[in-house]
C-alpha positions in Angstrom: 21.2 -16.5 47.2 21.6 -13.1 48.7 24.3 -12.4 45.9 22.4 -13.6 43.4 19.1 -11.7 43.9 21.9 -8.5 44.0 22.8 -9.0 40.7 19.6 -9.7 39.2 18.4 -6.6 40.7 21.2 -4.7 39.4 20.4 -6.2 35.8 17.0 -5.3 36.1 17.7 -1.1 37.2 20.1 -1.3 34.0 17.6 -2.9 31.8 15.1 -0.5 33.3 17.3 2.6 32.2 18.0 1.0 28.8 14.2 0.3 28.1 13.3 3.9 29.0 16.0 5.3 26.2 14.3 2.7 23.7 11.0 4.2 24.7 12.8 7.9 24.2 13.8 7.0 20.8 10.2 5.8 19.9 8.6 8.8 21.6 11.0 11.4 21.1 10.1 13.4 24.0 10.7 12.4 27.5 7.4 13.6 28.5 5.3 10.8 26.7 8.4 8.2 28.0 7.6 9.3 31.5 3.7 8.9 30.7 4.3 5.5 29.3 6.4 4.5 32.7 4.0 6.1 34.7 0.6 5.4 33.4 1.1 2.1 32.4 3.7 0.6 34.6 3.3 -3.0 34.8 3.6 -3.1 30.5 7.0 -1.0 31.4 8.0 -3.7 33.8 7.3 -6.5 31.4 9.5 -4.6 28.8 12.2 -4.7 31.1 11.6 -8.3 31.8 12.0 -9.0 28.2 15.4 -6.8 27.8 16.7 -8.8 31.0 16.8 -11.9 29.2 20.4 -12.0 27.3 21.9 -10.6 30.8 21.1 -13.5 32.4 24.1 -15.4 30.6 26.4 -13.5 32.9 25.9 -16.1 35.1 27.7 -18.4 32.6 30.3 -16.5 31.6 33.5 -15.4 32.6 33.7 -11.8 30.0 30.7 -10.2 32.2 31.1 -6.9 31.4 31.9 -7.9 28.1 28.4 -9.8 27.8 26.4 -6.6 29.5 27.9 -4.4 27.2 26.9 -6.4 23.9 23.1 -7.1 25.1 23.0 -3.5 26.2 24.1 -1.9 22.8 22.1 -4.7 21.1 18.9 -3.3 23.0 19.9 0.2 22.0 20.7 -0.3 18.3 17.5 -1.9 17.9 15.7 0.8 19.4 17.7 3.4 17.6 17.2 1.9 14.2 12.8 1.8 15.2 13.5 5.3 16.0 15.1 6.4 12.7 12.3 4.5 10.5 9.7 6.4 12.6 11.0 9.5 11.3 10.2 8.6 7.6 7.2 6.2 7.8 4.7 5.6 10.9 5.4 1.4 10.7 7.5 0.7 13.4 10.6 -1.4 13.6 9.5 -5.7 13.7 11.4 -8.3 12.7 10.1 -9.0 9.3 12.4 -5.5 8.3 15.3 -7.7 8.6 14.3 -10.0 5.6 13.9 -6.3 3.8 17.8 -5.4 4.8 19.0 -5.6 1.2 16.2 -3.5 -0.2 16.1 -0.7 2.6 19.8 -0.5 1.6 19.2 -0.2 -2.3 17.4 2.8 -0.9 19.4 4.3 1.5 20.0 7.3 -0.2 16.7 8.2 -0.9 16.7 8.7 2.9 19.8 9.4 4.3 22.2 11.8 2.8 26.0 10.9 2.7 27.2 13.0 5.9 24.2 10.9 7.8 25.2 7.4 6.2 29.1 8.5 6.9 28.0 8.8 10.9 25.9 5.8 10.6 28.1 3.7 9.2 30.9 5.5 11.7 28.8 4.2 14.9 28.4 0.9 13.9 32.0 0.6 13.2 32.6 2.2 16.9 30.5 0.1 18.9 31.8 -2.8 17.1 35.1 -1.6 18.5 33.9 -0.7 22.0 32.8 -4.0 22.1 36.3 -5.9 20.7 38.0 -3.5 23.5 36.0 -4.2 26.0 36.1 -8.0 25.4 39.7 -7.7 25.8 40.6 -5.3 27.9 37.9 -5.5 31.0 38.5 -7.3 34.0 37.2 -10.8 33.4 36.0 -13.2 36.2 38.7 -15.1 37.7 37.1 -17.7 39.8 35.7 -21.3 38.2 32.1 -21.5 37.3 29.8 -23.9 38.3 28.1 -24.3 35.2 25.3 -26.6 36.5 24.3 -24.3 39.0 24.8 -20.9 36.8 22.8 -22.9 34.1 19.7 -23.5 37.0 19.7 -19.6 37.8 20.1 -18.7 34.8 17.2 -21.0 33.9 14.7 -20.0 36.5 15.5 -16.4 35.4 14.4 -17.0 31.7 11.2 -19.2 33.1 10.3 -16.1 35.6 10.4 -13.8 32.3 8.6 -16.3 29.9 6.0 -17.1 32.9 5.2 -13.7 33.3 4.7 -12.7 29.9 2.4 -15.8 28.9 0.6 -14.9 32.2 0.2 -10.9 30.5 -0.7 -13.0 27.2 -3.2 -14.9 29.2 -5.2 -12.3 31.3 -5.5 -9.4 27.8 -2.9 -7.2 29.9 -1.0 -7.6 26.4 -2.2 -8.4 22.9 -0.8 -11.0 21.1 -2.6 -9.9 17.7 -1.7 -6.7 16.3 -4.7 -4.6 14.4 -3.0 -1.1 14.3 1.0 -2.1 15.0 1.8 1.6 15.4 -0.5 2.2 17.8 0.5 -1.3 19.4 3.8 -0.5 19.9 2.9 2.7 22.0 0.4 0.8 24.3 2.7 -2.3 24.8 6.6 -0.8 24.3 8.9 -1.7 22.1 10.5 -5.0 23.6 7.4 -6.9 23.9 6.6 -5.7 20.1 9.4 -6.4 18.1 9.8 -9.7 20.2 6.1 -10.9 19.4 7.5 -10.7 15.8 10.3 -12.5 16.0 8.3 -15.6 16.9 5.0 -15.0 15.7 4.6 -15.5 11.9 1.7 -16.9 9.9 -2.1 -17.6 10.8 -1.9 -20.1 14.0 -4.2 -22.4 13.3 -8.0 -21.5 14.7 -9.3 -23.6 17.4 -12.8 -24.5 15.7 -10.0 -25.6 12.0 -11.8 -29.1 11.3 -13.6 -30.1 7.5 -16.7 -29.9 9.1 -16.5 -26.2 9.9 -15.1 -25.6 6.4 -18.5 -27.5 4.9 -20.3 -25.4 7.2 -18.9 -21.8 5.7 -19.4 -23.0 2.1 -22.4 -23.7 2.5 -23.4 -21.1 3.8 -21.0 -18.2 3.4 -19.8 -18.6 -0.1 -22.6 -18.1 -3.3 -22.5 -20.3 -6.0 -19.2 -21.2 -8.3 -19.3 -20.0 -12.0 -22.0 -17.5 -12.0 -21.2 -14.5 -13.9 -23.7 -12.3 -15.2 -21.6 -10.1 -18.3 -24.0 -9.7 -21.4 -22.9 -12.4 -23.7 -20.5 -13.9 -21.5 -18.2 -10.7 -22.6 -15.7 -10.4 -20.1 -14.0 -6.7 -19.7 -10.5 -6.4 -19.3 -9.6 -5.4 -15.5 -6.5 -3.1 -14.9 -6.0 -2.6 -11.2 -3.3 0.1 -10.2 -1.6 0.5 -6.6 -0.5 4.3 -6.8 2.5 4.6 -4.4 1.5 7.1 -1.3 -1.6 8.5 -3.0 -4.4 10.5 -0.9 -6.6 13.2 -1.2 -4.3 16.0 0.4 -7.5 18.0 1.3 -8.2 15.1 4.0 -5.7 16.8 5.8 -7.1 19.7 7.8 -3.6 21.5 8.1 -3.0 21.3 4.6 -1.4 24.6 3.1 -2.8 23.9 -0.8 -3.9 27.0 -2.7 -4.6 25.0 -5.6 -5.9 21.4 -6.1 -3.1 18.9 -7.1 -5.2 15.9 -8.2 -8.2 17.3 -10.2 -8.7 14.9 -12.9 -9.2 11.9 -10.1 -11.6 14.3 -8.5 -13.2 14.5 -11.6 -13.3 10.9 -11.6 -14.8 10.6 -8.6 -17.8 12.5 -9.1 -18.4 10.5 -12.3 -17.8 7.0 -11.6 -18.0 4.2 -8.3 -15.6 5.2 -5.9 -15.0 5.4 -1.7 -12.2 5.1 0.5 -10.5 2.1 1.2 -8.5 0.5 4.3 -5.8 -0.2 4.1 -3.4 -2.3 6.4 -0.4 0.5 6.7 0.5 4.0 6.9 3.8 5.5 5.3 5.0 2.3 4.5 4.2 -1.2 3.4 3.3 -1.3 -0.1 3.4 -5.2 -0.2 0.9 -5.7 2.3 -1.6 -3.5 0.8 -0.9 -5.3 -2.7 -1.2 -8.8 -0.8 -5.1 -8.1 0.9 -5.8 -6.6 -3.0 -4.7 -9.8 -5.0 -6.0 -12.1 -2.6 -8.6 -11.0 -0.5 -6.8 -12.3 2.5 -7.1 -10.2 6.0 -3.4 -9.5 7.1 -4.6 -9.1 10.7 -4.7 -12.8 11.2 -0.8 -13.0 10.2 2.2 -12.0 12.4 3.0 -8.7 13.3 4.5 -6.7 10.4 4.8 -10.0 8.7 5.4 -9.7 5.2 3.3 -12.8 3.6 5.6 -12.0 0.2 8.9 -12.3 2.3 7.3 -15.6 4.4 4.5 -18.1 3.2 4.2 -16.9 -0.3 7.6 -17.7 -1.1 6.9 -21.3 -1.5 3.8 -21.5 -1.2 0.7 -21.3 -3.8 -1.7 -19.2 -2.9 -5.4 -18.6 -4.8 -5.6 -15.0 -6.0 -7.8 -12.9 -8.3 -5.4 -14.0 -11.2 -5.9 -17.6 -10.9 -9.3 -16.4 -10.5 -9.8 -15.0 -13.6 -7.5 -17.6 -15.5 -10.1 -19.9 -14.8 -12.4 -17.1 -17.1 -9.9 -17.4 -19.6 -8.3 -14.2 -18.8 -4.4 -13.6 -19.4 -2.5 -12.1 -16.4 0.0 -9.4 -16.0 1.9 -7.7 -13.2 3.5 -4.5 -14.0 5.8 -2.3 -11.7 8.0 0.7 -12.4 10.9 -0.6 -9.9 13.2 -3.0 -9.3 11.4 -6.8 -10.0 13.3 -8.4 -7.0 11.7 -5.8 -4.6 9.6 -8.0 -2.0 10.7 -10.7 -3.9 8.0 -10.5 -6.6 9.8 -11.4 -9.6 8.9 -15.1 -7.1 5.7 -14.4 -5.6 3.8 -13.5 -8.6 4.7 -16.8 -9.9 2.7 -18.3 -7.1 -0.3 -15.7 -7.4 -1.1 -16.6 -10.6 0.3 -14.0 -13.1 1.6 -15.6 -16.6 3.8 -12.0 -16.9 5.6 -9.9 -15.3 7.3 -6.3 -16.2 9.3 -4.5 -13.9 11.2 -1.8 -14.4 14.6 -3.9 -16.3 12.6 -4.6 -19.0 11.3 -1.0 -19.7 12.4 1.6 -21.7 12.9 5.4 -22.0 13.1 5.8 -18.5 12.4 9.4 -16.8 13.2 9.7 -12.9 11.9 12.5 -10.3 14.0 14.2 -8.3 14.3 11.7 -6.0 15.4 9.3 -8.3 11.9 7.2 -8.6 11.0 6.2 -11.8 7.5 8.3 -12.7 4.5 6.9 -13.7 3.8 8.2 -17.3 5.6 4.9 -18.6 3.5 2.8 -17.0 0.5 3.9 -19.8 2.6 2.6 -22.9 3.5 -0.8 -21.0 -0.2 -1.3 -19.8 -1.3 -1.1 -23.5 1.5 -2.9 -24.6 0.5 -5.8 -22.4 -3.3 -5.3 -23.6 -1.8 -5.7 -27.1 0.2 -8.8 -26.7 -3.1 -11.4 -26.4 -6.2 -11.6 -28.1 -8.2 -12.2 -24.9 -9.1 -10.4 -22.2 -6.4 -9.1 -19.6 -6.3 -8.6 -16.0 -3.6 -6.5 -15.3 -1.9 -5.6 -12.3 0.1 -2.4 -12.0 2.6 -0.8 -9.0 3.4 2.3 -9.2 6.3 3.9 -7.4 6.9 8.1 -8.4 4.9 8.9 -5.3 7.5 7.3 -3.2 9.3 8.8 -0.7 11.3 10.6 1.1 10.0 13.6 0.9 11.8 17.1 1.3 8.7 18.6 2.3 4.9 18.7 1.6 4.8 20.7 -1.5 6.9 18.0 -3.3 4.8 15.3 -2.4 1.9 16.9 -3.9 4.0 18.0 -7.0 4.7 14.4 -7.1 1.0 13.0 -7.3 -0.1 15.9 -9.0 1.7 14.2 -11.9 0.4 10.6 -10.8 -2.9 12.6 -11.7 -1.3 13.4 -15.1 -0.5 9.9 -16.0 -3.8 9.0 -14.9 -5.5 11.6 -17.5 -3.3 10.0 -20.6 -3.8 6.7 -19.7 -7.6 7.0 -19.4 -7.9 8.6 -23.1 -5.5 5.8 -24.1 -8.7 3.6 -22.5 -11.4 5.7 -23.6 -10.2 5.4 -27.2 -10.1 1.6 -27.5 -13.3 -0.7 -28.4 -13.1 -3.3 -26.4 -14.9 -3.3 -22.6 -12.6 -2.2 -19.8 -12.4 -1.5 -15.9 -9.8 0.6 -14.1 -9.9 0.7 -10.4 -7.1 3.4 -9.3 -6.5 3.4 -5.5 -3.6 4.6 -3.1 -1.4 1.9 -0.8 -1.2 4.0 2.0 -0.5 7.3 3.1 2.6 9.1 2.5 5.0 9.0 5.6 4.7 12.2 6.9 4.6 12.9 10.7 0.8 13.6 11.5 -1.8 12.0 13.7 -5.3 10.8 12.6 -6.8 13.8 14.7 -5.4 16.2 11.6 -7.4 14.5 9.5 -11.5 14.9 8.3 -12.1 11.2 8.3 -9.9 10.9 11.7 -8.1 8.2 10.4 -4.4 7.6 8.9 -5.9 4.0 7.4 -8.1 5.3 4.7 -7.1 5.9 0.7 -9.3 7.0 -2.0 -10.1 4.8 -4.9 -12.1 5.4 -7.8 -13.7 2.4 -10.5 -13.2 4.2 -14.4 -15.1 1.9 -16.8 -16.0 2.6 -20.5 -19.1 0.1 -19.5 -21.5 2.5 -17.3 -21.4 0.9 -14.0 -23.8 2.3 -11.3 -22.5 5.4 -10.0 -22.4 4.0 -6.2 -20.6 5.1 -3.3 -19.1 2.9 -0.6 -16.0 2.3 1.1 -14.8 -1.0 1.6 -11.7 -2.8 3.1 -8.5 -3.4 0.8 -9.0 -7.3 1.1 -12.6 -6.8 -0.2 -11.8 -4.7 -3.4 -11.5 -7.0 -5.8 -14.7 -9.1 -4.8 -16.4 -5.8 -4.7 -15.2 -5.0 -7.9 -15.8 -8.1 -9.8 -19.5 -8.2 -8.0 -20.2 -4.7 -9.8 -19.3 -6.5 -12.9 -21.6 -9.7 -12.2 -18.0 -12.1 -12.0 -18.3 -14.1 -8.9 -15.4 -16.8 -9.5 -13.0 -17.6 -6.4 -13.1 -18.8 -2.8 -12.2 -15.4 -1.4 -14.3 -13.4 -3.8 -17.6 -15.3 -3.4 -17.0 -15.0 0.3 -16.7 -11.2 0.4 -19.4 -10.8 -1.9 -21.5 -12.5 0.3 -20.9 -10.4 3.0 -21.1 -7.1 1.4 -24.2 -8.2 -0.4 -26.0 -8.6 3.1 -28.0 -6.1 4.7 -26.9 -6.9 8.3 -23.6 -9.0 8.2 -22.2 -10.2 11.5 -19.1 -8.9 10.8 -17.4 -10.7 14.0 -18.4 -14.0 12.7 -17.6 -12.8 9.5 -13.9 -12.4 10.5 -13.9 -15.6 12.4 -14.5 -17.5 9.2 -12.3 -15.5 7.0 -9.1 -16.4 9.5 -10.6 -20.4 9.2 -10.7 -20.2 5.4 -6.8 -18.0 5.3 -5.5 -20.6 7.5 -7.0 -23.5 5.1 -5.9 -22.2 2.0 -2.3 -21.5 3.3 -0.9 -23.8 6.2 -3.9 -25.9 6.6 -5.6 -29.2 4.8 -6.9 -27.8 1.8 -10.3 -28.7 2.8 -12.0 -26.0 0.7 -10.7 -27.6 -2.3 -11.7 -31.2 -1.2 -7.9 -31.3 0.0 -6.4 -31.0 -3.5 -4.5 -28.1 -4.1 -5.9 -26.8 -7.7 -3.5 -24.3 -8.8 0.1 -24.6 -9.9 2.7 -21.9 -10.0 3.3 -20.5 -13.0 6.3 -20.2 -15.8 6.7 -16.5 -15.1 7.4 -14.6 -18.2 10.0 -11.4 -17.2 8.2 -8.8 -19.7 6.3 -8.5 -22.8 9.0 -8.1 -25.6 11.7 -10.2 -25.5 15.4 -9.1 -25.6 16.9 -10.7 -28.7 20.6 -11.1 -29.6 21.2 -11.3 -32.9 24.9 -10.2 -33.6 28.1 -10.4 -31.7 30.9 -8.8 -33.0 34.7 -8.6 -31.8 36.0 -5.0 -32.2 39.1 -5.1 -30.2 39.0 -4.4 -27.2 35.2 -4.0 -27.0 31.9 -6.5 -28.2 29.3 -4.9 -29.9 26.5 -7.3 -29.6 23.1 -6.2 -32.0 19.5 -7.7 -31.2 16.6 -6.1 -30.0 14.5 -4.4 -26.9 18.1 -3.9 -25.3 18.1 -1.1 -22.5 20.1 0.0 -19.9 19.9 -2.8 -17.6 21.1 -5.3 -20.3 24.6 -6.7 -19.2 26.9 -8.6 -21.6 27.8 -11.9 -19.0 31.0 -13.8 -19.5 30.6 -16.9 -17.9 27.6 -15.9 -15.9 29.7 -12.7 -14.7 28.6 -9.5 -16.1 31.0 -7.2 -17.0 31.3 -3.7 -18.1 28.5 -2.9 -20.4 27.5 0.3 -22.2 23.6 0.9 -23.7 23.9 2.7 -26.9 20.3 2.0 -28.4 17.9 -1.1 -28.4 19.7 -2.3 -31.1 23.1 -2.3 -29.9 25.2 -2.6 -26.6 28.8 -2.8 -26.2 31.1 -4.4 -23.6 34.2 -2.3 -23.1 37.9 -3.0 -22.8 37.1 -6.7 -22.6 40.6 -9.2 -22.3 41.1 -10.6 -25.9 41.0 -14.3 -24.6 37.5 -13.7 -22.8 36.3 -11.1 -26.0 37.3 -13.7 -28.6 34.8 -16.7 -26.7 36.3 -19.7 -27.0 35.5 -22.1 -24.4 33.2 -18.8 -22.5 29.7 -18.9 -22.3 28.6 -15.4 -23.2 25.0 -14.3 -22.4 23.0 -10.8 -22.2 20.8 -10.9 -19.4 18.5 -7.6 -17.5 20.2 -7.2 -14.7 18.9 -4.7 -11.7 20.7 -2.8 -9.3 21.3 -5.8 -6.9 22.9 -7.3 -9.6 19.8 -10.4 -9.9 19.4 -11.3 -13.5 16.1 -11.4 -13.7 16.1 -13.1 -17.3 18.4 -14.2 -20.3 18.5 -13.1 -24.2 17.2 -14.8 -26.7 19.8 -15.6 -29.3 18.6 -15.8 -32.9 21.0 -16.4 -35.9 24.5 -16.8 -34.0 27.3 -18.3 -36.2 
């Protein structure tokens, strides 16, 4: 027993020295690592706790070193890889960022130039070597293993761990909730955070879930169904756009501006409803913001840094201001200037309700910033393209991505939105100038991920963007700052529409004088939990909505013409761009865009050129080579 409370205590100083490097790389000063240790040093105990765990197996195996040396450089790339993200965005590193892997390395370069992906990639091949080496090549226990009694200590040692944490859990020392995860990660350390969200995901179901307590809040949280109060039942079209990063750079006390870079949407602000809005993120997290807008549905009540696009909503329905206004006989459209498999949308918006969707494979006359983001001046012709293609009114979705990072330096952020203010301007006489009633709500996902504290800022807070309603309709000129899960109900309330679970429920809230906003929340979590993982009792247990046939874009890609010019095919249609991709056999192959007429597939072998038994397609095709959707053929011999 004596030798075995040795080498625990010998695993616990070296999981101690490991969790204080995490700690550095999450700090990046060893002052505030040595405050954390000091001032809090029971949460720095539990951290090393939880980091003990995989060396506990050394009991059970014979490659101990070996074993050490993987958990410990395990430890250390995950707290390398929080510290590298902290430098471009204030999220920290969870769990859910491994279900983002293939997207955050579409976008590698933005962040990382090549020497610093060279050395990246360098280190990961080294440690992978270090650790092949070391397998091989350190001395390896010789003597036999009692696996039933290395399997008890072993045991107890993970129970100890687990006991003590649930016993944190249990007394508040930790939260198991996150509401600010930054700021959770510095009060609880890193190995206790990132742990949480491996294992907690979703809403866990509320102790007081039962139909009763469902009957309860709609009776008496939720107003009427079908009450709308638009003059003649004359519905406006509703255009809601997410501008990527977007704040008011004069919230920030340090700011070095001599000139204003977004005076048109301060312009609007004077003139029309607006406030600030809270948002669930800072530098980071797009989706999440997008999620509490679409379906006015609290992400505190999920996992931490769960990403309900990347989890639940993949095969799940979920009620959203689209089905919402379906119901209205609205047609609905989701528009984005990137990549449609980015969080997994060209999927999700199927299940939110959206009868289109446009990303950036099926647009054309593309111009890019010098970061290589797409800017936002396209997005006015396809917003009016998809006002032109019903004869109904349209709630439309947009995304937009110039403001995206990273950013050389401040300047070039605000050059960036500066021209998000632009697009804004010619997109708003676009409005202005046709007849038929329409609402605009223009709002920012989060901050931009630059390295400052809420302190720096006049509103003391890194949570808050601006938005501002634009109508042609003369809506009261009201001020008031609301949370990003209650925009659309606020929104919709302004316009007299109060159709949809979520909606009538925040409208009934902000409509009251003196809301208890703790019972408030309570209810919201039981009716989240209902509508997503639970009975469906708000809907008298059936499930009314349906996913739907999501339509890639507006205009389809037609192919009209395929012609064998040895060794190339010119293939003529329409609405061709330069994500269109000749595919042989589901296989694209080398494709050039010459106009939206024509595109040719080069040096093609004469057997596969010629067809024969091949099955040759055009699909739109994104840079992580998804085809997103086929061609319409028209005309073939």
């Amino acid at each position: 027993m004596k030798t075995i409370a040795k080498g625990y205590a010998k695993l616990f100083v070296l999981s101690a020295v490991i969790n204080f490097l995490i700690e550095l790389f999450s700090r990046k000063n060893v002052i505030d690592t040595v405050g954390f240790m000091m001032n809090k040093p029971e949460i720095f105990v539990l951290n090393v706790l939880i980091i003990l765990v995989p060396f506990t197996a050394v009991w059970l195996v014979k490659h101990k070193i070996a074993l050490m040396l993987f958990a410990g450089l395990m430890w250390l790339g995950l707290g390398v890889i929080n510290g590298f993200l902290l430098i471009f965005r204030t999220t920290p590193f969870t769990a859910t960022d491994f279900r983002l892997a293939k997207y955050g390395l579409n976008m590698l370069t933005a962040y990382m130039s090549v020497p610093m992906i060279i050395a990246a990639a360098s280190g990961i091949v080294g440690a992978a070597a270090l650790c092949v080496a070391v397998w091989k090549k350190a001395p390896v226990y010789e003597g036999k293993i009692p696996y039933a009694w290395a399997a008890f200590i072993t045991g107890i040692g993970i129970v100890v761990i687990l006991g003590t944490t649930k016993l944190y859990m249990y007394q508040g020392w930790v939260a198991v909730k996150f509401g600010n995860i930054g700021q959770a990660y510095q009060d609880y350390g890193f190995a206790y955070c990132f742990t949480n969200s491996i294992f907690n995901i979703g809403i866990p179901k509320p102790d007081d879930y039962s139909e009763e307590t469902i009957a309860a809040i709609e009776q008496e949280e939720l107003i009427p169904v079908h009450t709308y109060g638009i003059a003649e039942n004359k519905t406006p079209n509703v255009i809601m756009i997410q501008l990527e990063s977007f704040f008011d750079p004069m919230v920030w006390e340090n700011n070095p501006l001599k000139e204003d870079p977004i005076p048109y949407f301060r312009y609007l602000q004077s003139r029309f409803p607006s406030g600030y809005l809270r948002v669930p993120s800072v530098g980071a997290g797009t989706a999440n913001t997008e999620f509490e807008c679409i379906t006015g549905m609290n992400l505190d009540f999920f996992g931490p840094g769960e990403y309900p696009y990347k989890t639940i909503l993949k095969k799940t329905v979920c009620e959203s201001t689209a089905y919402d206004l379906k119901g209205l006989g609205y047609s609905t459209h989701a528009i984005h200037n990137n990549e449609g498999t980015f969080y997994d949308r060209n999927v999700v918006f199927s299940q939110l309700g959206f009868d289109t969707f446009t990303p950036i494979e099926y647009m054309y006359e593309i111009e890019r910033n010098p970061t290589g983001w797409c800017k936002d001046k396209i997005l006015v012709g396809e917003i009016v393209k998809a006002l032109d293609s019903t004869e109904n009114q349209d709630f439309i979705y947009t995304i937009s991505v110039q403001g995206h990072g990273a950013y050389p330096d401040f300047e070039y952020y605000c050059s960036q939105i500066h021209e998000i203010d632009l697009f804004i301007r010619e997109l708003l006489l676009e409005l202005g100038a046709r007849p038929e009633p329409t609402v605009v709500v223009l709002y920012g996902d989060h901050l931009p991920g630059f390295e400052w504290d809420a302190e720096e800022m006049k509103n003391k807070t890194l949570f808050e963007t601006p938005y501002v309603i634009w109508s042609n309709m003369d809506l009261p000129r009201v001020k008031r700052n609301v949370e990003s899960y209650q925009l659309s109900a606020y929104v919709l309330d302004l316009l007299g529409i109060h159709e949809g679970t979520m909606i009538r429920y925040h409208q009934n809230f902000l409509n009251r004088e003196n809301g208890d906003e703790e019972e408030y929340l309570k209810d919201m979590q039981v009716l989240e939990y209902d509508m997503l993982y639970g009975e469906h009792e708000i809907y008298d247990k059936q499930m009314p909505f349906e996913a739907t046939d999501l339509q890639i874009g507006i205009d389809p890609v037609v192919v009209r013409k395929i012609v064998y010019n040895k060794p190339n095919l010119l293939i003529y249609g329409e609405n061709f761009n330069q994500y269109s991709k000749l595919c042989i056999d589901g296989k694209a192959v080398n494709t050039m865009y010459v106009w939206p007429e024509l595109i040719i597939a080069r040096d093609l072998p004469e057997k596969k050129a010629e067809g024969g038994k091949t099955e040759i397609t055009v699909m739109q095709i994104g840079r992580d080579k998804v085809p997103l959707g086929e061609a319409v053929t028209e005309d073939l011999p």
